[in-house]
VMD Tcl script that draws the C-alpha trace (Angstrom):
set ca {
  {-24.72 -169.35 105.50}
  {-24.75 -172.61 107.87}
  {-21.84 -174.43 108.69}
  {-22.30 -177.25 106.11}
  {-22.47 -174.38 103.42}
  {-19.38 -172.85 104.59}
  {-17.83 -176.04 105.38}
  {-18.54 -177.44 101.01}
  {-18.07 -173.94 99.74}
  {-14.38 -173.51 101.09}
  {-13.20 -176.77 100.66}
  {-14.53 -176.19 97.09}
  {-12.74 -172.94 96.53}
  {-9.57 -174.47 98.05}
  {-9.28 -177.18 95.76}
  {-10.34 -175.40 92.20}
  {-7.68 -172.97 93.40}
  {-5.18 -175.67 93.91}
  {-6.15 -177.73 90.81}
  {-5.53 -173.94 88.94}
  {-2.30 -174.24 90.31}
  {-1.32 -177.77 89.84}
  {-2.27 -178.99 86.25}
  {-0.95 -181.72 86.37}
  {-3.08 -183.30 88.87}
  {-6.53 -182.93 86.87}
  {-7.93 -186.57 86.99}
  {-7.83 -186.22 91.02}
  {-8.86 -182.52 91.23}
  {-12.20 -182.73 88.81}
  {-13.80 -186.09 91.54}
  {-12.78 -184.08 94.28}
  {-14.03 -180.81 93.39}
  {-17.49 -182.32 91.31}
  {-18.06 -184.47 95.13}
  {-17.50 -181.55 97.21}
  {-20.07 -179.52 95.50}
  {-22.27 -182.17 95.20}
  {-22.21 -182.78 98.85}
  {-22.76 -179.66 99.50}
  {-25.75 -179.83 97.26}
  {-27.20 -182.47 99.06}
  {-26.24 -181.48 102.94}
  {-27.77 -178.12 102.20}
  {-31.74 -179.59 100.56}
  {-31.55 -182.40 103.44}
  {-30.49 -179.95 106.12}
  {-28.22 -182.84 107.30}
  {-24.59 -182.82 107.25}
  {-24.51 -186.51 107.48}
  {-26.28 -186.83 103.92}
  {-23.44 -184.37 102.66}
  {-21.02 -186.45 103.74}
  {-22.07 -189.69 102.74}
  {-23.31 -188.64 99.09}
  {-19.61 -186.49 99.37}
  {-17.39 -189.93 99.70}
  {-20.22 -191.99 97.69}
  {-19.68 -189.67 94.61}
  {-16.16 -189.88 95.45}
  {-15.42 -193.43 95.84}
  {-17.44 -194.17 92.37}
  {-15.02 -191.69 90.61}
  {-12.20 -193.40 92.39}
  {-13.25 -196.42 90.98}
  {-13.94 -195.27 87.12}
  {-10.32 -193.83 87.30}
  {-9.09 -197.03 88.61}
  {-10.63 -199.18 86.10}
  {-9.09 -197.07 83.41}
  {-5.56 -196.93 84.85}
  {-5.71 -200.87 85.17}
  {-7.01 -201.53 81.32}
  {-3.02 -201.71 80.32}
  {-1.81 -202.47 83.40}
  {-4.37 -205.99 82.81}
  {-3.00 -206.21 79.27}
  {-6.75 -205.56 77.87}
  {-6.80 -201.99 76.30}
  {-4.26 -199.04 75.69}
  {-6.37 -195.92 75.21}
  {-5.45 -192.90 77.57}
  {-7.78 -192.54 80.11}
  {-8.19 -188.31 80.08}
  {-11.13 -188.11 78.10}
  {-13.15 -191.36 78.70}
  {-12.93 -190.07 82.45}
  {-13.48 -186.38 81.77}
  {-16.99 -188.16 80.35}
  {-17.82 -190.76 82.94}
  {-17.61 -187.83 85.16}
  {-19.84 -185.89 83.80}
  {-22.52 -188.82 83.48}
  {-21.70 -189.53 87.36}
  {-22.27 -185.67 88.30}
  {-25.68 -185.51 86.26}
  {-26.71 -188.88 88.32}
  {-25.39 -186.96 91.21}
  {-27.15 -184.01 91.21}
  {-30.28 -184.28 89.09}
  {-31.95 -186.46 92.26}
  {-31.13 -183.32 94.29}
  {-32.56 -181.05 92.46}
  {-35.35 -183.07 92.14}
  {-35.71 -183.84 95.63}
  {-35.38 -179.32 96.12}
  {-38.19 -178.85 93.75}
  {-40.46 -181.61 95.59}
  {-39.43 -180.45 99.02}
  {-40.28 -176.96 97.74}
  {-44.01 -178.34 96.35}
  {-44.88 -179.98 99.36}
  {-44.03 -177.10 101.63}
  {-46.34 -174.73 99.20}
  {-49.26 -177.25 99.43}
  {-49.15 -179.10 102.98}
  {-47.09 -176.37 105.27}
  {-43.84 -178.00 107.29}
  {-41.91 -181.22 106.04}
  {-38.80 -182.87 107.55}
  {-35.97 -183.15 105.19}
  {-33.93 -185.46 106.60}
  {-36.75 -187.77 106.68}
  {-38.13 -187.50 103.22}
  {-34.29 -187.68 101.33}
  {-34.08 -191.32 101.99}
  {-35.93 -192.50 98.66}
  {-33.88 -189.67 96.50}
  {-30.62 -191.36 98.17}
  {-31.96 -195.43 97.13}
  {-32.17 -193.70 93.65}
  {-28.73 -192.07 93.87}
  {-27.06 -195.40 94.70}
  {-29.08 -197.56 92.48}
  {-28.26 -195.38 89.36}
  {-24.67 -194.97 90.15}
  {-24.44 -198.91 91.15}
  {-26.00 -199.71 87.47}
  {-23.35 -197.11 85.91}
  {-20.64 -199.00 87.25}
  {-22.35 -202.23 86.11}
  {-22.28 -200.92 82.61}
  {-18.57 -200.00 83.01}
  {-17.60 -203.34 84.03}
  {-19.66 -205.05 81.12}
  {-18.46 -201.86 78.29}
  {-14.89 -202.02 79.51}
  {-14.06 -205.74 80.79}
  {-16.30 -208.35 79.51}
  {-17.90 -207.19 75.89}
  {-14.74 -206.19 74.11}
  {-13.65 -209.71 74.67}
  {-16.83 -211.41 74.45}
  {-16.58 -212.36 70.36}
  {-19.82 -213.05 68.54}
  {-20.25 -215.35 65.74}
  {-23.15 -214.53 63.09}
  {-24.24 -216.59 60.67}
  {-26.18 -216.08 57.36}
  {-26.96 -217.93 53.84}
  {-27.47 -216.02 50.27}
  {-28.52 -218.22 47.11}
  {-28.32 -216.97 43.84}
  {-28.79 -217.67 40.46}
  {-25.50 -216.81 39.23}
  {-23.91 -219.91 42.00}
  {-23.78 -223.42 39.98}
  {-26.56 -225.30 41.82}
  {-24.31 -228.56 41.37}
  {-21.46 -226.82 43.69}
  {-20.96 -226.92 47.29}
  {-21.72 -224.38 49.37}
  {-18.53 -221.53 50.01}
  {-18.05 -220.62 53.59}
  {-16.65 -216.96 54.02}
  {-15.60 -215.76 57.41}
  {-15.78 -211.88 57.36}
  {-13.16 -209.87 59.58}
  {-13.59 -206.04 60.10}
  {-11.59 -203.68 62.30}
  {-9.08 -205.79 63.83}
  {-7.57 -202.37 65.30}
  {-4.64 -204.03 66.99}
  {-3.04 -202.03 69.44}
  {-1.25 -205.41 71.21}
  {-2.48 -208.58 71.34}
  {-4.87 -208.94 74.32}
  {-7.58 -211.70 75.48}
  {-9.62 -210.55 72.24}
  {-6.74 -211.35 69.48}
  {-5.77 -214.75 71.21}
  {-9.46 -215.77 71.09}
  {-9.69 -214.82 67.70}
  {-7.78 -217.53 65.50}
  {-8.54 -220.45 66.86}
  {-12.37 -219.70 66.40}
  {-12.08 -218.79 63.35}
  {-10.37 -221.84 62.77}
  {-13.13 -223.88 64.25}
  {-15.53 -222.21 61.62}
  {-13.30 -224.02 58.57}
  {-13.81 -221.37 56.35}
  {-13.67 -221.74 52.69}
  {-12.41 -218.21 52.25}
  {-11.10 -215.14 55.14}
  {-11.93 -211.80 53.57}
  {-10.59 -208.71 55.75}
  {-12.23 -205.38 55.08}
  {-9.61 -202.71 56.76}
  {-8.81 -200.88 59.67}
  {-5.49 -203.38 60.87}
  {-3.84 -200.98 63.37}
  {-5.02 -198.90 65.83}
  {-5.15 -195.42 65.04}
  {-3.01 -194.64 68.10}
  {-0.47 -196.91 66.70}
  {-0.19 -196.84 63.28}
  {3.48 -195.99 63.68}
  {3.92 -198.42 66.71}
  {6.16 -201.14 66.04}
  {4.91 -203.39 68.43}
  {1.36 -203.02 67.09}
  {2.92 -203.67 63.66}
  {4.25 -206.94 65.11}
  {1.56 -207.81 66.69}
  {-0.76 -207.85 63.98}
  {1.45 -209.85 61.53}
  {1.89 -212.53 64.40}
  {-2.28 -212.45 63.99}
  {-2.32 -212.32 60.26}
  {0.26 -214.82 59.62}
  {-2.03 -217.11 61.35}
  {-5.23 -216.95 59.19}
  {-5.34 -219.98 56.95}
  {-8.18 -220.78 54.54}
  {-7.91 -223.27 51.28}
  {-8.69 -220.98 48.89}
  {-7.01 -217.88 50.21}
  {-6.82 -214.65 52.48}
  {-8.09 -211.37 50.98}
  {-7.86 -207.75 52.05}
  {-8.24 -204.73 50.80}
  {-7.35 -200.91 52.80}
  {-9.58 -199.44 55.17}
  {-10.02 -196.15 56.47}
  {-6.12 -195.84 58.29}
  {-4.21 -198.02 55.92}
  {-1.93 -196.25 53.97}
  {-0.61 -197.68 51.61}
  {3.21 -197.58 52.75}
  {1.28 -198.71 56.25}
  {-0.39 -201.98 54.50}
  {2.72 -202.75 52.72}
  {4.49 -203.45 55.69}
  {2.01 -205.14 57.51}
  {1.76 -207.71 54.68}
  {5.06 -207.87 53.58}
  {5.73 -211.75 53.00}
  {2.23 -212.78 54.56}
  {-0.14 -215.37 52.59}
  {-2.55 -212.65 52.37}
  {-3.64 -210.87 48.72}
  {-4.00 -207.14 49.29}
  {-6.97 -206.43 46.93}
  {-5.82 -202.70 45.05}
  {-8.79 -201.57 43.38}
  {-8.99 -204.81 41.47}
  {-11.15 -207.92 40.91}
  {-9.81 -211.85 40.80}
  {-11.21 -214.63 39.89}
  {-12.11 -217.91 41.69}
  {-12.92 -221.19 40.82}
  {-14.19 -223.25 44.04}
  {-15.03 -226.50 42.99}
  {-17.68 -225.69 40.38}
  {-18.32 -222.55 42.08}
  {-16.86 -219.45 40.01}
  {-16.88 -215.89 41.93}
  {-14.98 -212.83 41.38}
  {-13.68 -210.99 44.59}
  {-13.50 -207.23 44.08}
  {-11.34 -205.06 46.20}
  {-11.12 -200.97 46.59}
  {-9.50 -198.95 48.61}
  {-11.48 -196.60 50.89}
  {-10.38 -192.98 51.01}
  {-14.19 -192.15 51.77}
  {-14.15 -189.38 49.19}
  {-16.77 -190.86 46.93}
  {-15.47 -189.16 43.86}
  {-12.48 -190.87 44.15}
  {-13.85 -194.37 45.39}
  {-16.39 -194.34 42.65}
  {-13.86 -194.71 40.13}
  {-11.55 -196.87 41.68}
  {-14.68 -199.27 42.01}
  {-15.19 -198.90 38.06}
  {-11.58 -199.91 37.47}
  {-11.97 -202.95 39.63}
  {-14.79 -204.04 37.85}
  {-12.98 -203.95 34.01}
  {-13.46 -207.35 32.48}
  {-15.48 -208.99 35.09}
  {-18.40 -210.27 33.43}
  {-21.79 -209.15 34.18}
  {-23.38 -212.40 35.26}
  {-20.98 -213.27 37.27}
  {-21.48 -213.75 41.20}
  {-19.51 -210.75 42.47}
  {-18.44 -209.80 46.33}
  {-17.17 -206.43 46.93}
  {-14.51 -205.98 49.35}
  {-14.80 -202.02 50.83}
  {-14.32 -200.47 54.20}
  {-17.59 -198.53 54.80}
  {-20.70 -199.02 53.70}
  {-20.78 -195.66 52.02}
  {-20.74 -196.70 48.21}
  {-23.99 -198.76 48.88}
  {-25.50 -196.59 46.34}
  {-22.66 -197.08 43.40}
  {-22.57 -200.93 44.16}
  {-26.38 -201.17 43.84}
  {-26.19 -199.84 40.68}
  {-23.40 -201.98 39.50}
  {-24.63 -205.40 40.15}
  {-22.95 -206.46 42.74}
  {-24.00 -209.56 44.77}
  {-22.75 -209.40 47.99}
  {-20.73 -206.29 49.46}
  {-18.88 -206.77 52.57}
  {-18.31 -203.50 55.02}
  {-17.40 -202.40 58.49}
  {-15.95 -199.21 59.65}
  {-19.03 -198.43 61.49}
  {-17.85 -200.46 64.70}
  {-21.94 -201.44 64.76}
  {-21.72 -197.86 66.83}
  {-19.50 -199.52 69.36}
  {-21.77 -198.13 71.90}
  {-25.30 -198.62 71.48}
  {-28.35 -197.59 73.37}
  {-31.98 -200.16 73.95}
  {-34.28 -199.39 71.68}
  {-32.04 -196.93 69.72}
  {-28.59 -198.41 68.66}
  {-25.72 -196.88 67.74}
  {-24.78 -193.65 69.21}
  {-22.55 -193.10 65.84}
  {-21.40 -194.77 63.11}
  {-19.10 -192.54 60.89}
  {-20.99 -193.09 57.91}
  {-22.60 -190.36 55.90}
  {-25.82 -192.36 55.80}
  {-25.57 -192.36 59.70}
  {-27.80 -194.96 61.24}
  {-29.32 -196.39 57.82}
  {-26.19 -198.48 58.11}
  {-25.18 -199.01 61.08}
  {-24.62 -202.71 61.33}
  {-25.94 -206.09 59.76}
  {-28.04 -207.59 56.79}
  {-29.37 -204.83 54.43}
  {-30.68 -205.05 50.52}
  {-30.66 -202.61 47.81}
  {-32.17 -204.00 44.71}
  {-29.79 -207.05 44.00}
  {-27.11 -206.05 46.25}
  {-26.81 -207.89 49.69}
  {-24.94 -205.11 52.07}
  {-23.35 -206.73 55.42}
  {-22.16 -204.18 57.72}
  {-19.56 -205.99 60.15}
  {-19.36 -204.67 64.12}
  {-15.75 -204.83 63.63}
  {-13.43 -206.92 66.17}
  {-11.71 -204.01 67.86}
  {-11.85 -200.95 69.51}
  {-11.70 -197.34 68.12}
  {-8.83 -194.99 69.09}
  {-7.72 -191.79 69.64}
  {-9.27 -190.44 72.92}
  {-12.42 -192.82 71.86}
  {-13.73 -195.13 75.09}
  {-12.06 -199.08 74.74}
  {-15.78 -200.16 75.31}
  {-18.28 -202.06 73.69}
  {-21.63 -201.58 75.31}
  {-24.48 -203.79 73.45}
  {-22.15 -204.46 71.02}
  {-19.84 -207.62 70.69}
  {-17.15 -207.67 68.02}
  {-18.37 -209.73 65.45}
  {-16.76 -212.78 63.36}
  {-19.70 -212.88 60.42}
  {-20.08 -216.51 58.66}
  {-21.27 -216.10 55.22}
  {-22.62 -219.56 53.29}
  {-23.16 -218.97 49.72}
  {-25.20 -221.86 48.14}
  {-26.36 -221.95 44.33}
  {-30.07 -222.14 43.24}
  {-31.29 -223.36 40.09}
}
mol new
graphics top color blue
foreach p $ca { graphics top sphere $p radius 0.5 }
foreach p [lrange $ca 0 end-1] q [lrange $ca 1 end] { graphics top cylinder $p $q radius 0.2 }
display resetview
């Protein structure tokens, strides 16, 4: 063994013996310990200690900077998960981008020795090292764009249904569609929030669950916050919600205790917007389907068949039982639109026992027009506070009559 092997190896057994030791320090042990035996990987296929070292504080100083990011979210007043896991991940991602260019540069050292005879190391590790900072510069990138700029970054969508069952004499109904508020405290995101949807005039809000963040349904702050943001939505014809996958019931009582907001309980009302008549139709999700199925059935008593009927439910999970029923349009979320979503691919998960069928957006089965909302928050628990290809979503729906 060399002296940059011995060197790596004992500073590696040193600090996995401290870190057994000191538990409490985990966050700083796992960079320290993942960089020292990545520099060692390095030093040792380059035969330099030089490249050691620099891919040893390189590895480092990325980590350094993940950790920091995450520390600052609630220090900047823009997220309030705990950082454990979501860095336990990025650390993993960083140590795959770490070492998977050594390996590959081993195996290619290796295949040109077998083939050609005697090849300088140190000469040929440059292009492996462009890749190792490239990939690692892009992951931060991403970090920057999942963890500071989407989440706040609101999207407004916009789409039109006509129907026979809308008076073709009436005006067109604007709905604005919120999903997944998942207030933890009001940040950048909830402050930018009412005043666009005020600039959208809507005709009617319509809120489809998920108020609180799961880490706070018992927070009192969170509680306040999100009434401060509720009391705030305003449309002419009314504010409607209906429980979502964390709302108890004792949970949604207090948050809209005394608001001007009609809590939807597994029942249907009636509207008459200037010439337009539409019944809104409300269950609670419990996502056990035998139990939702039902409580859909109940909301439907005495709504007549030909009328133009929206369906107010957290997931898009009784897609199947709506189609059936004749509903118009069925308004959704729950999925978060994945949250994070690869190119080409989309949503890494989505919750829903369809899984990606879902996921997000415009879908039709048979009469029924399914939106799936991206939600406006973040999910919670030991879940990332990152969008990545994802914006939260305000969704505009204009529903115009056709003779």
């Amino acid at each position: 063994m060399n002296y940059i092997e011995a060197f790596f190896v004992d500073t590696a057994h040193t600090i996995i013996a401290v870190l057994l030791r000191v538990t409490a320090l985990p966050l700083l042990g796992f960079p320290l310990s993942l960089s020292t035996i990545s520099g060692w990987l390095w030093g040792r296929v380059a035969r330099k200690a030089s490249v050691g070292w620099v891919v040893f504080f390189a590895t480092l100083s990325f980590s350094a900077f993940d950790l920091a990011l995450l520390k600052g979210l609630p220090v900047l007043g823009l997220s309030y998960g705990p950082p454990q896991a979501t860095f336990i991940t990025m650390l993993v991602a960083r140590s795959a981008v770490t070492i998977t260019p050594a390996i590959s540069f081993g195996l290619v050292l290796a295949l040109r020795r077998w083939r050609k005879g005697r090849i300088n190391p140190s000469q040929a590790v440059a292009p492996y090292l462009n890749v190792f900072f490239s990939v690692h510069l892009f992951l931060s990138l991403c970090t920057i764009d999942g963890f500071l700029i989407e989440p706040f970054s609101i999207q407004v969508t916009r789409h039109e249904f006509s129907s026979g069952r809308l008076s073709a004499q009436g005006r067109p109904l604007r709905i604005v569609h919120l999903s997944d508020l998942h207030v933890e405290r009001t940040t950048m995101r909830e402050r930018k929030l009412v005043p666009l949807v005020d600039e959208l005039q809507p005709d009617l809000i319509l809120l489809t669950g998920d108020y609180l963040n799961l880490s706070y349904l018992y927070d009192e702050t969170a509680l306040r916050d999100f009434r401060t943001l509720a009391s705030q939505l305003h449309a002419p014809y009314g504010v409607y919600a209906v429980r979502g996958s964390v709302d108890s019931p004792a949970l949604t009582e207090r948050l809209f205790a005394d608001l001007d907001i009609m809590v939807l309980e597994n029942e249907s009302v009636r509207l008459d917007i200037e010439g337009q008549e539409i019944y809104l139709v409300g269950v609670a999700c419990s996502h056990d389907l035998p139990i939702d199925i039902p409580r859909l059935d109940q909301a439907l008593k005495g709504v007549p068949s030909d009328s133009f009927k929206i369906l107010l439910y957290h997931s898009p999970d009784l897609i199947e039982a709506v189609s059936e029923r004749g509903i118009d349009l069925y308004l959704a979320g729950h999925t978060h639109g994945g949250q994070i979503r690869l190119p080409l691919y989309g949503a890494v998960a989505t919750s829903s026992i369809y899984g990606k069928q879902y996921e997000a957006g415009l879908f039709q089965e048979r009469q029924t027009h399914l939106y799936v909302s991206r939600g406006i928050g973040l999910e919670g628990s030991a879940a990332p506070r990152a969008r990545f290809f994802c914006r939260p979503e305000v969704a505009v729906h204009t529903l115009r009559g056709q003779d």
